[in-house]
LOPAKE-77250 format. One line per field, with one value per atom (N, C-alpha, C, O): residue number from 1; residue in three letters; chain; atom name; x negated, y, z. Coordinates in nm, 3 decimals. Layout:
N
pos <- NUM;... $
code <- ALA;... $
unit <- A;... $
site <- CA;... $
east <- X;... $
north <- Y;... $
up <- Z;... $
This chain:
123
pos <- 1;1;1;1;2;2;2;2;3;3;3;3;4;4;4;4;5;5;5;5;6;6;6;6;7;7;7;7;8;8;8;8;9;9;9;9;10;10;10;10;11;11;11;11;12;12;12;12;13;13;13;13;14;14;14;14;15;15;15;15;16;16;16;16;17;17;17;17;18;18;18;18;19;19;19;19;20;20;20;20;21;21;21;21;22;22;22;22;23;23;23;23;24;24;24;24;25;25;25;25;26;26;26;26;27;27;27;27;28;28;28;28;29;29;29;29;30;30;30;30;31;31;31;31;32;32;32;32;33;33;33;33;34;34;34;34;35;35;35;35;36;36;36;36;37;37;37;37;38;38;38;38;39;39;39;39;40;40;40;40;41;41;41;41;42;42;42;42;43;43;43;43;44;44;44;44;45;45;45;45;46;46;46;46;47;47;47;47;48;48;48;48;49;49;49;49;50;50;50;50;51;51;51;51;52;52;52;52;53;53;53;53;54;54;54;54;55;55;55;55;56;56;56;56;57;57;57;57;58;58;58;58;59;59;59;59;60;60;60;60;61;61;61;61;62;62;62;62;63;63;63;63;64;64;64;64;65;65;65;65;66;66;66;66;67;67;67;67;68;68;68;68;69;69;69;69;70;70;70;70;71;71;71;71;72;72;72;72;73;73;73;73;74;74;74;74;75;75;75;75;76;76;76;76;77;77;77;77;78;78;78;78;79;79;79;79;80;80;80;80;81;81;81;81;82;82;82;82;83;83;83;83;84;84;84;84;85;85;85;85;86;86;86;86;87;87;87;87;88;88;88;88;89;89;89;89;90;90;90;90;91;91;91;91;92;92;92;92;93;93;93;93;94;94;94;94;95;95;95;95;96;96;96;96;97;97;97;97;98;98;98;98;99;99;99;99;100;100;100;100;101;101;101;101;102;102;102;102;103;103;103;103;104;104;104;104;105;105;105;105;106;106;106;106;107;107;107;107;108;108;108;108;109;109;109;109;110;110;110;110;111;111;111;111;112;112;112;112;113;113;113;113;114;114;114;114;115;115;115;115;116;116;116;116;117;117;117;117;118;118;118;118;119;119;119;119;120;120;120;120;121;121;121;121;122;122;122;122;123;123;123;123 $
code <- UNK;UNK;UNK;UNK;UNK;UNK;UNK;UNK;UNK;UNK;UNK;UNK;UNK;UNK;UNK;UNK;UNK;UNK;UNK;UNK;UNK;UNK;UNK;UNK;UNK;UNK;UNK;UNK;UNK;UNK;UNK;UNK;UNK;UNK;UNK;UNK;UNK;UNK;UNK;UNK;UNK;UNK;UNK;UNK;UNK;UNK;UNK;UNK;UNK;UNK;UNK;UNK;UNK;UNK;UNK;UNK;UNK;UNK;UNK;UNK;UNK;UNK;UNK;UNK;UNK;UNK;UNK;UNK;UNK;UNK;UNK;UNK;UNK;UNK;UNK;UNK;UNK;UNK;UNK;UNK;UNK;UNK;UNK;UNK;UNK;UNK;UNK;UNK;UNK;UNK;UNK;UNK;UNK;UNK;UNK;UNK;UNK;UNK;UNK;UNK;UNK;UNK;UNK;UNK;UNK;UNK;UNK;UNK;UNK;UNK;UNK;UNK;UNK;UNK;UNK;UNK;UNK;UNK;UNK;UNK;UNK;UNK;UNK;UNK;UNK;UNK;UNK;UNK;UNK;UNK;UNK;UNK;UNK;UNK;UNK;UNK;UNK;UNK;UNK;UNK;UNK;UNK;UNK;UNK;UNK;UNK;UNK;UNK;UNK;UNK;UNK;UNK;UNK;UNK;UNK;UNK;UNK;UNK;UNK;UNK;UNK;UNK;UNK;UNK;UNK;UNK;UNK;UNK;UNK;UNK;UNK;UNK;UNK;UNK;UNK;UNK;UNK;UNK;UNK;UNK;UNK;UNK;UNK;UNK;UNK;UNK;UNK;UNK;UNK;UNK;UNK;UNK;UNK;UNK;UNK;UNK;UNK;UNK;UNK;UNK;UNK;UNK;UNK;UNK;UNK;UNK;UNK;UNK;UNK;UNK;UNK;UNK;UNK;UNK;UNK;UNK;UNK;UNK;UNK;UNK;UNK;UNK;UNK;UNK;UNK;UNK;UNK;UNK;UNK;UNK;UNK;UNK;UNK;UNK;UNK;UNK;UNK;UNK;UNK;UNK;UNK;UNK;UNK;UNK;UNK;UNK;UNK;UNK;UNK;UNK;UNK;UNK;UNK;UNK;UNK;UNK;UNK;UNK;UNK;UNK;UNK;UNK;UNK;UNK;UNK;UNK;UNK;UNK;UNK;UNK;UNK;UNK;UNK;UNK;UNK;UNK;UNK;UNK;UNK;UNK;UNK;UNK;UNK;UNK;UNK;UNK;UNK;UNK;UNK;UNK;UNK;UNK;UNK;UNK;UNK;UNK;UNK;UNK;UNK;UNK;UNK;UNK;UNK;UNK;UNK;UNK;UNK;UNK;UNK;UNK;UNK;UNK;UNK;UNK;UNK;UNK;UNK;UNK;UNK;UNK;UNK;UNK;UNK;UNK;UNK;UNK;UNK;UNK;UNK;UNK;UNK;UNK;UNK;UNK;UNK;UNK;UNK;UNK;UNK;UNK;UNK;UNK;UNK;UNK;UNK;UNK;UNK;UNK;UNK;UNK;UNK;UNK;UNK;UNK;UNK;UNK;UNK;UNK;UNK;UNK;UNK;UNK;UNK;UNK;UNK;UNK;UNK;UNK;UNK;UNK;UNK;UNK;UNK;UNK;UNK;UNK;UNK;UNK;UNK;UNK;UNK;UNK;UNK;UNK;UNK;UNK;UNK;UNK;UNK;UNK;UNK;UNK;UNK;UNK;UNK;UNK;UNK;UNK;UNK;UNK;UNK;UNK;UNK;UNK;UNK;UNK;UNK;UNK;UNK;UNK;UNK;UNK;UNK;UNK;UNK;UNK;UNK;UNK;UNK;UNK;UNK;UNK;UNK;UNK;UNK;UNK;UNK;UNK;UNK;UNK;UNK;UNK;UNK;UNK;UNK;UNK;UNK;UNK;UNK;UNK;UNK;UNK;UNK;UNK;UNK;UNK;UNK;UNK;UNK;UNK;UNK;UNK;UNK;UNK;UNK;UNK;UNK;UNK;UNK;UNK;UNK;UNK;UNK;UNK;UNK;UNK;UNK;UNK;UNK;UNK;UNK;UNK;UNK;UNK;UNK;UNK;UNK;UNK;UNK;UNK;UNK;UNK;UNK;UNK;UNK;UNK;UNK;UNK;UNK;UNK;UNK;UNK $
unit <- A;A;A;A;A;A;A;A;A;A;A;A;A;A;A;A;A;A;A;A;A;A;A;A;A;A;A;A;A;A;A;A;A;A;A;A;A;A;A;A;A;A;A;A;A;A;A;A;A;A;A;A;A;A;A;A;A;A;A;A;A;A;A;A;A;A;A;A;A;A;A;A;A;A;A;A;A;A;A;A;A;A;A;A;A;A;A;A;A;A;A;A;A;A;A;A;A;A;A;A;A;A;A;A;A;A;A;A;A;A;A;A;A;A;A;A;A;A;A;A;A;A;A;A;A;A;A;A;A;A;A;A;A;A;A;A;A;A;A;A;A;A;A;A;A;A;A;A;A;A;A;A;A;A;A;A;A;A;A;A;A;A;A;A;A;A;A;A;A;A;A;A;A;A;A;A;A;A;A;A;A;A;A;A;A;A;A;A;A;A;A;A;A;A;A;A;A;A;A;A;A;A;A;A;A;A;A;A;A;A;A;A;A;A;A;A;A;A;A;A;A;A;A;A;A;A;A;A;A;A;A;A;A;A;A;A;A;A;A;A;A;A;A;A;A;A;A;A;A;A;A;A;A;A;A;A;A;A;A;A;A;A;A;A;A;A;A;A;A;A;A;A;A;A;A;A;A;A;A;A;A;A;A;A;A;A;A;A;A;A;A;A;A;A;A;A;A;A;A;A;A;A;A;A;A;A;A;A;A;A;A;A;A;A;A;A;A;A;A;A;A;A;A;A;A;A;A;A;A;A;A;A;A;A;A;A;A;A;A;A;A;A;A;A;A;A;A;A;A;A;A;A;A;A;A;A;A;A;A;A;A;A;A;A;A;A;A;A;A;A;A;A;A;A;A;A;A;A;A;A;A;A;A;A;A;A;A;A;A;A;A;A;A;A;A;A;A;A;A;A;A;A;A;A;A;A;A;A;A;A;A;A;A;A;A;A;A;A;A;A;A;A;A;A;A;A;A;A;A;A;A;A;A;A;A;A;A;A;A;A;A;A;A;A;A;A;A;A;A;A;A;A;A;A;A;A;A;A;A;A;A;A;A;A;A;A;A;A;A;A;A;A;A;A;A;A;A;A;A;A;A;A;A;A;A;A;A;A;A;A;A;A $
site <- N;CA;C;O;N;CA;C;O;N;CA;C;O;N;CA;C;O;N;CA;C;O;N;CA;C;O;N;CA;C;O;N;CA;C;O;N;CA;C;O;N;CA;C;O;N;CA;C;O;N;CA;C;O;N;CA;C;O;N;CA;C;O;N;CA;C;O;N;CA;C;O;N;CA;C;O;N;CA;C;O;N;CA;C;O;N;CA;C;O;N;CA;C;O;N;CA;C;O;N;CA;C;O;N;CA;C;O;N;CA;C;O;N;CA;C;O;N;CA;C;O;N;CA;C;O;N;CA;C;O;N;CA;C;O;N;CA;C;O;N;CA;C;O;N;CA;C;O;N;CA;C;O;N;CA;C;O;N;CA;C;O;N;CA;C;O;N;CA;C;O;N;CA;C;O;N;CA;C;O;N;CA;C;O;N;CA;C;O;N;CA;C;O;N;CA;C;O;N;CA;C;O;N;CA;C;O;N;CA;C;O;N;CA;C;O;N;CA;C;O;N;CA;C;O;N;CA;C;O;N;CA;C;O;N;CA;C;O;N;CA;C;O;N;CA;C;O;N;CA;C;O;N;CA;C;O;N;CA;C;O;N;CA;C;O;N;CA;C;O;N;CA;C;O;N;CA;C;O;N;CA;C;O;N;CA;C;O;N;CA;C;O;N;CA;C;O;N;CA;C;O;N;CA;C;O;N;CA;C;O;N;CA;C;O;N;CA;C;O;N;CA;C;O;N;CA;C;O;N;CA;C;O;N;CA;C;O;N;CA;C;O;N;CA;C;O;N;CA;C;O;N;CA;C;O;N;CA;C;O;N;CA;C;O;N;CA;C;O;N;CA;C;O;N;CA;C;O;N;CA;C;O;N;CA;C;O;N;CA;C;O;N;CA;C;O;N;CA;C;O;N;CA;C;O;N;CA;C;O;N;CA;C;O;N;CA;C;O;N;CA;C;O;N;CA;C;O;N;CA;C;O;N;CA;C;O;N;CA;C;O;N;CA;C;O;N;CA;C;O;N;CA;C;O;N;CA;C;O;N;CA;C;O;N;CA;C;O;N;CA;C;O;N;CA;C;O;N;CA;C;O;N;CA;C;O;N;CA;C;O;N;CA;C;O;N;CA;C;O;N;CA;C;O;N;CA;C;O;N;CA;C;O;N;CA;C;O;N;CA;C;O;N;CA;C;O;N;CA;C;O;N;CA;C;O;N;CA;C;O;N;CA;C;O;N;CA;C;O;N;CA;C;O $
east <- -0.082;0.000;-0.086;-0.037;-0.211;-0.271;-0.339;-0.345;-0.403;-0.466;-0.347;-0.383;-0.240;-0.198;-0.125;-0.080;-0.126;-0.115;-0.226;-0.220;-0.336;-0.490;-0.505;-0.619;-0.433;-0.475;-0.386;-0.397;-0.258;-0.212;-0.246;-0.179;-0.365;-0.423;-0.432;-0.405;-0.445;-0.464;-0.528;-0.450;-0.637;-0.702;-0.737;-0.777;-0.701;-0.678;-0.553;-0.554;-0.409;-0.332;-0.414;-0.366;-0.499;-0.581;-0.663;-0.780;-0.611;-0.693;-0.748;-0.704;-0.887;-0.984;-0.881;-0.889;-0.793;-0.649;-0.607;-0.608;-0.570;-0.527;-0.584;-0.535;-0.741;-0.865;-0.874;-0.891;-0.857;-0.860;-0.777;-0.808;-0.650;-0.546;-0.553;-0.542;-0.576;-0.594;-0.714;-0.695;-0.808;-0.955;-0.885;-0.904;-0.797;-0.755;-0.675;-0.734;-0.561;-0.456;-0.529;-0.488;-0.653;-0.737;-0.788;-0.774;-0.852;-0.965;-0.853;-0.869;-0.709;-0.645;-0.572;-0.533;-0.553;-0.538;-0.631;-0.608;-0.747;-0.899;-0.907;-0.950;-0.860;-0.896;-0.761;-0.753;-0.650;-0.513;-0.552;-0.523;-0.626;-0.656;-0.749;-0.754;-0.882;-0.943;-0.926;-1.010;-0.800;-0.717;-0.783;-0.789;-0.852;-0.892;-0.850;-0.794;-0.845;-0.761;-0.728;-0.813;-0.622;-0.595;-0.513;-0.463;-0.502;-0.365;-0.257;-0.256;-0.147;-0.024;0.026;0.094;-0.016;0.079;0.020;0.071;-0.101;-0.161;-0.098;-0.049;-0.106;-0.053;0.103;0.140;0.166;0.270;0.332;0.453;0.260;0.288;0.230;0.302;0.124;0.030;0.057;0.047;0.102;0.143;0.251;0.277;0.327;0.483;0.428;0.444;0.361;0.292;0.229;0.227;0.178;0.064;0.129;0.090;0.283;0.366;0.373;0.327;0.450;0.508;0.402;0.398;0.292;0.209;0.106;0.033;0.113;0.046;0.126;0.089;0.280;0.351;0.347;0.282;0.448;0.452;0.310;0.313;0.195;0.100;0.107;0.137;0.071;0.085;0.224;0.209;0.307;0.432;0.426;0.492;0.346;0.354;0.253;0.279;0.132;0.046;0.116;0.103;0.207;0.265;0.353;0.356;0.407;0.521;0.427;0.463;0.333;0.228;0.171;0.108;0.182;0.145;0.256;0.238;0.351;0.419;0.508;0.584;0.502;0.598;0.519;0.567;0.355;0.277;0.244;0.313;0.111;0.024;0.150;0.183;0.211;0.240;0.390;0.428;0.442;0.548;0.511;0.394;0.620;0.597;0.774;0.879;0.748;0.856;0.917;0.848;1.069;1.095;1.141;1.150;1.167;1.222;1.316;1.303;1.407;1.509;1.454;1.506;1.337;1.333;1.275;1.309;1.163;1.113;1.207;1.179;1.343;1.410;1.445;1.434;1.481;1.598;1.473;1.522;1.325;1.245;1.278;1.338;1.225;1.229;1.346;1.329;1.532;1.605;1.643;1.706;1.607;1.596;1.510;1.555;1.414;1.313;1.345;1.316;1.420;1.459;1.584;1.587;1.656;1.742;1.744;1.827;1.632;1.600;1.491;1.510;1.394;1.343;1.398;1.401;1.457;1.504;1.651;1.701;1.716;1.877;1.923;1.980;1.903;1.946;1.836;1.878;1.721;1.634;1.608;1.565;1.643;1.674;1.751;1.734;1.898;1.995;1.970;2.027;1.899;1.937;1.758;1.745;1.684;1.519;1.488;1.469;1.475;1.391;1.268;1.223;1.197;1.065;1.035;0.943;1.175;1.164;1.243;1.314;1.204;1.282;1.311;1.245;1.393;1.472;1.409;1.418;1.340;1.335;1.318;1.237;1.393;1.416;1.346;1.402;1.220;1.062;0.964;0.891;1.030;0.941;1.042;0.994;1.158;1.218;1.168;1.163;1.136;1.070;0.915;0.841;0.891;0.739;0.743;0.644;0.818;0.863;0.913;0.881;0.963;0.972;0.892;0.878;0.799;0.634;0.541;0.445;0.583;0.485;0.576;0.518;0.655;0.716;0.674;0.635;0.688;0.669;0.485;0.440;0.410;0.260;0.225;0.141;0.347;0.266;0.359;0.295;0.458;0.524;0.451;0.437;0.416;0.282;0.190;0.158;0.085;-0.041;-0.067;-0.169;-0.012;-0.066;0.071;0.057;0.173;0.243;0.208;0.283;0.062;0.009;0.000;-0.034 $
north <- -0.120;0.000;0.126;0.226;0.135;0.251;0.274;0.388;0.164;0.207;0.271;0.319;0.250;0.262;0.428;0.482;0.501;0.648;0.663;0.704;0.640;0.715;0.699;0.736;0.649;0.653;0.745;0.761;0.822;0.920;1.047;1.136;1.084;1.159;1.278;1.225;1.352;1.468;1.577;1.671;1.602;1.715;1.870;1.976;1.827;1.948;2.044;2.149;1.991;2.084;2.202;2.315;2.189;2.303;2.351;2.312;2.442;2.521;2.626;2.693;2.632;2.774;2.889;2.926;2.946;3.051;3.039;3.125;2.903;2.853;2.917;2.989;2.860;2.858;2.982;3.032;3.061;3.233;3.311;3.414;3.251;3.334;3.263;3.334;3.094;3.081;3.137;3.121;3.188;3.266;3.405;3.465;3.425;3.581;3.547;3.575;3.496;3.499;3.469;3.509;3.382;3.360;3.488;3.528;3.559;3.647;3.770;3.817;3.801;3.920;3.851;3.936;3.724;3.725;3.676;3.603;3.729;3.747;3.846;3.863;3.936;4.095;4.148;4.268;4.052;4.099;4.048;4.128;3.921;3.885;3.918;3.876;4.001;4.094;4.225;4.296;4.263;4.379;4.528;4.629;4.456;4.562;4.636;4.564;4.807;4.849;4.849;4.895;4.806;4.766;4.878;4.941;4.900;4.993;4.917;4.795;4.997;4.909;4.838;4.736;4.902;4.781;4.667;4.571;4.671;4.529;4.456;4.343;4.541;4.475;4.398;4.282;4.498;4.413;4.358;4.337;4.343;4.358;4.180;4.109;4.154;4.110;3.924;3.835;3.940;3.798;3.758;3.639;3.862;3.768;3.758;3.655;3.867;3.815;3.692;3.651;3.635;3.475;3.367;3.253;3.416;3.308;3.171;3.059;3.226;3.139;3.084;2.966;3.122;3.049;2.938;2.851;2.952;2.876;2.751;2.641;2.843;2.671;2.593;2.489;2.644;2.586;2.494;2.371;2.559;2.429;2.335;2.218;2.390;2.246;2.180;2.130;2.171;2.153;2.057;1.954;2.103;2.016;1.912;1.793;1.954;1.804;1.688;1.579;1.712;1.636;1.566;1.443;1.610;1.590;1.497;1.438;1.520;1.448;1.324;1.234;1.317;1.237;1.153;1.064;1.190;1.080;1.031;0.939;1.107;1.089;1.051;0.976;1.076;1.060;1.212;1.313;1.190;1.358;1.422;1.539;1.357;1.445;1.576;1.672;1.541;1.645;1.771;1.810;1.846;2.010;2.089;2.074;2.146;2.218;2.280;2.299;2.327;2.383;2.525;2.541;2.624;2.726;2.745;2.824;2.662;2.658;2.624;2.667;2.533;2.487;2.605;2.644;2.665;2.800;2.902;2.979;2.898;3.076;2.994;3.044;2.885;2.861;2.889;2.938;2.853;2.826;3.001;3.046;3.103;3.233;3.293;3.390;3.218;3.256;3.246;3.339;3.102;3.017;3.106;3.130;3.157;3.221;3.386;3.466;3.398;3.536;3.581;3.654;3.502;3.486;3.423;3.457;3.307;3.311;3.421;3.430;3.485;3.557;3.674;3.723;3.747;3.901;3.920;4.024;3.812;3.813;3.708;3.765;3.568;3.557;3.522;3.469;3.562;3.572;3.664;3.644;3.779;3.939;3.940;4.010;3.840;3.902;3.795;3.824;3.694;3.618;3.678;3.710;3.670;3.699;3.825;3.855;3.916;4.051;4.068;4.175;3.938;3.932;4.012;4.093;3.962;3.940;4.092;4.141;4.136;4.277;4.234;4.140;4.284;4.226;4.361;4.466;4.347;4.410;4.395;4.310;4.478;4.436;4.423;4.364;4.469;4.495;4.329;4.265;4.326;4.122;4.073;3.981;4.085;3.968;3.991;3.903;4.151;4.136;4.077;4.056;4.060;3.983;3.839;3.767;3.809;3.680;3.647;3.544;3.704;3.661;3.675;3.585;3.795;3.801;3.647;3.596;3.613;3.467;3.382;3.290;3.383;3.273;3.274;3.171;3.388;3.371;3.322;3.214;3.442;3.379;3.191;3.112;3.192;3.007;2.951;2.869;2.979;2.941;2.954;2.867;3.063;3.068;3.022;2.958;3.043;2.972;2.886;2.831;2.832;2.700;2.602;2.505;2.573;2.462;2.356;2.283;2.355;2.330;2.136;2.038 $
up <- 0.000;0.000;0.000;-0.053;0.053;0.065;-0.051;-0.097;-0.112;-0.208;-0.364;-0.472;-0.324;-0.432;-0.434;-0.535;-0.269;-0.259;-0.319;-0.435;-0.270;-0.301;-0.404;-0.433;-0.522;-0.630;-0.728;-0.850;-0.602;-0.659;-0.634;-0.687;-0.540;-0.504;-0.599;-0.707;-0.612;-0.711;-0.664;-0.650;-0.634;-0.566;-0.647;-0.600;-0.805;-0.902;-0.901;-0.967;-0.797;-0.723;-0.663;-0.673;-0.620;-0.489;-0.605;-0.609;-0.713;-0.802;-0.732;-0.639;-0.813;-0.760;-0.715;-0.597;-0.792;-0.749;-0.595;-0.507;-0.592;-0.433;-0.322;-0.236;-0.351;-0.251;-0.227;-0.116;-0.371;-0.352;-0.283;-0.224;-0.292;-0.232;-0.053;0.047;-0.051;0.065;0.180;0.301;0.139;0.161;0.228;0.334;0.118;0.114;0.235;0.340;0.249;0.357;0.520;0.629;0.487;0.644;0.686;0.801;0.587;0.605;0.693;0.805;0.566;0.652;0.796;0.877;0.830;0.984;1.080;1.177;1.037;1.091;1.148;1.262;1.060;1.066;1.150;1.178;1.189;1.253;1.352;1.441;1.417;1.541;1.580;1.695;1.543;1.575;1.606;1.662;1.565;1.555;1.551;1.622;1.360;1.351;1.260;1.177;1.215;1.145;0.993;0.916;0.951;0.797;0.797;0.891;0.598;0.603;0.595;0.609;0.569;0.663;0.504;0.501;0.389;0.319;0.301;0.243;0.356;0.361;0.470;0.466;0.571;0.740;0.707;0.730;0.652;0.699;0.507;0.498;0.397;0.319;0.246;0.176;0.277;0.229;0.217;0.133;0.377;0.387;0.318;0.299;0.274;0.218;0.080;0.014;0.033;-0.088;-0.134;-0.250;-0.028;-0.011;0.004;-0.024;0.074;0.151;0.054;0.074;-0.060;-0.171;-0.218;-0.183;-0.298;-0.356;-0.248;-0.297;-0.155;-0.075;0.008;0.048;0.016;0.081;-0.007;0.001;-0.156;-0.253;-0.297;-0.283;-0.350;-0.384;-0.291;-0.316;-0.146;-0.083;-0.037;0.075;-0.068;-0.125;-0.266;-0.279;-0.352;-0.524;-0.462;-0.476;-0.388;-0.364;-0.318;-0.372;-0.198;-0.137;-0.208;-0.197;-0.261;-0.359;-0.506;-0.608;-0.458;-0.624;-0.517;-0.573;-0.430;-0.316;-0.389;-0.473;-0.350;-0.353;-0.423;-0.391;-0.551;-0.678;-0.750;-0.835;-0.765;-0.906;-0.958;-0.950;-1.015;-1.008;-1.122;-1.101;-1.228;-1.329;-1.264;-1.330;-1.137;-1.094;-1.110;-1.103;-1.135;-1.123;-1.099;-1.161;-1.017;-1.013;-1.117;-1.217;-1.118;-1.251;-1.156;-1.034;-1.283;-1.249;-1.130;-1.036;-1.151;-1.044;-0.869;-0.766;-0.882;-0.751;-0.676;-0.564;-0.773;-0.729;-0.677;-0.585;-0.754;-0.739;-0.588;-0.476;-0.616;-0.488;-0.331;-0.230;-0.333;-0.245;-0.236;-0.139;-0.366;-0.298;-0.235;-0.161;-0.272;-0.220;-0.105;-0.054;-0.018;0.073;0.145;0.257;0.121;0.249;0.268;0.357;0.139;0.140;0.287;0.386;0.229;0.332;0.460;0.545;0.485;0.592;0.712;0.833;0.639;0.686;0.701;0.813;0.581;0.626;0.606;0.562;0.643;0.650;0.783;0.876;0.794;0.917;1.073;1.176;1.054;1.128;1.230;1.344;1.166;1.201;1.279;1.379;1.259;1.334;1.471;1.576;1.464;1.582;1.690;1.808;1.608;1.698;1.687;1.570;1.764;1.754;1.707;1.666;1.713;1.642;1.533;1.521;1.408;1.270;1.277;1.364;1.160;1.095;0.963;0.919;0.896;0.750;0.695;0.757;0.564;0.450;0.351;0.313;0.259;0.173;0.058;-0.035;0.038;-0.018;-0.028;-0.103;0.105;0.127;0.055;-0.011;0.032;-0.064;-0.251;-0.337;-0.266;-0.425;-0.417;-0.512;-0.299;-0.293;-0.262;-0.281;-0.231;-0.247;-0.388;-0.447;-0.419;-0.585;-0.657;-0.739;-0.662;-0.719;-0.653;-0.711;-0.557;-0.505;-0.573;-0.630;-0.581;-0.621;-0.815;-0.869;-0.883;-0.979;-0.988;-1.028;-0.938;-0.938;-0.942;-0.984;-0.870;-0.807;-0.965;-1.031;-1.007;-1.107;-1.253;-1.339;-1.253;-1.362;-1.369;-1.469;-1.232;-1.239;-1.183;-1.226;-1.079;-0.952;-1.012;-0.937;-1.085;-1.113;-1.199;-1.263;-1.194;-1.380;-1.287;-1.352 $
């Protein structure tokens, strides 16, 4: 049984892009748990930008884990992932945790991640 996951392994999911944007997303909450000063559309801007393309790939590996390397999301699974987080993060999150604030700016960046990972990391 094992050898026959590991031989669906696909480690060309985690494109150079990935590594880049995943580099990028460590480095700015490096610099937030050091708390040192960023400007703010990075601060509060940056992560919803990274969100999508980074669950999602590791999301398609898993999914290549265990379907076989050739899967790829289609259009639809994407809008629904950016609609799904849209509305969970800045529509019913807001109203139940004070944590979270709803705006409406992270949901067109969520659709910019969602398209990025749809263009370049679905291959």
């Amino acid at each position: 049984m094992a050898h026959r996951t590991a031989g669906r392994v696909n480690w060309r999911t985690f494109s150079p892009l990935f590594w880049l944007l995943a580099a990028l997303y460590l480095g700015h909450r490096c610099l937030a748990w050091l708390a040192l000063p960023r400007p703010d559309w990075l601060k509060f801007y940056l992560d919803d930008l990274l969100c999508l393309p980074l669950i999602l790939t590791v999301t398609l590996f898993l999914m290549r884990l265990l379907y076989g390397p050739t899967v790829r999301f289609s259009v639809y699974h994407v809008g629904f992932v950016a609609v799904y987080v849209s509305l969970a993060f800045e529509l019913l999150f807001p109203l139940f945790l004070p944590r979270y604030t709803g705006d409406w700016c992270d949901v067109g960046l969520y659709a910019v991640g969602g398209w990025v990972f749809y263009r370049f990391l679905n291959v």
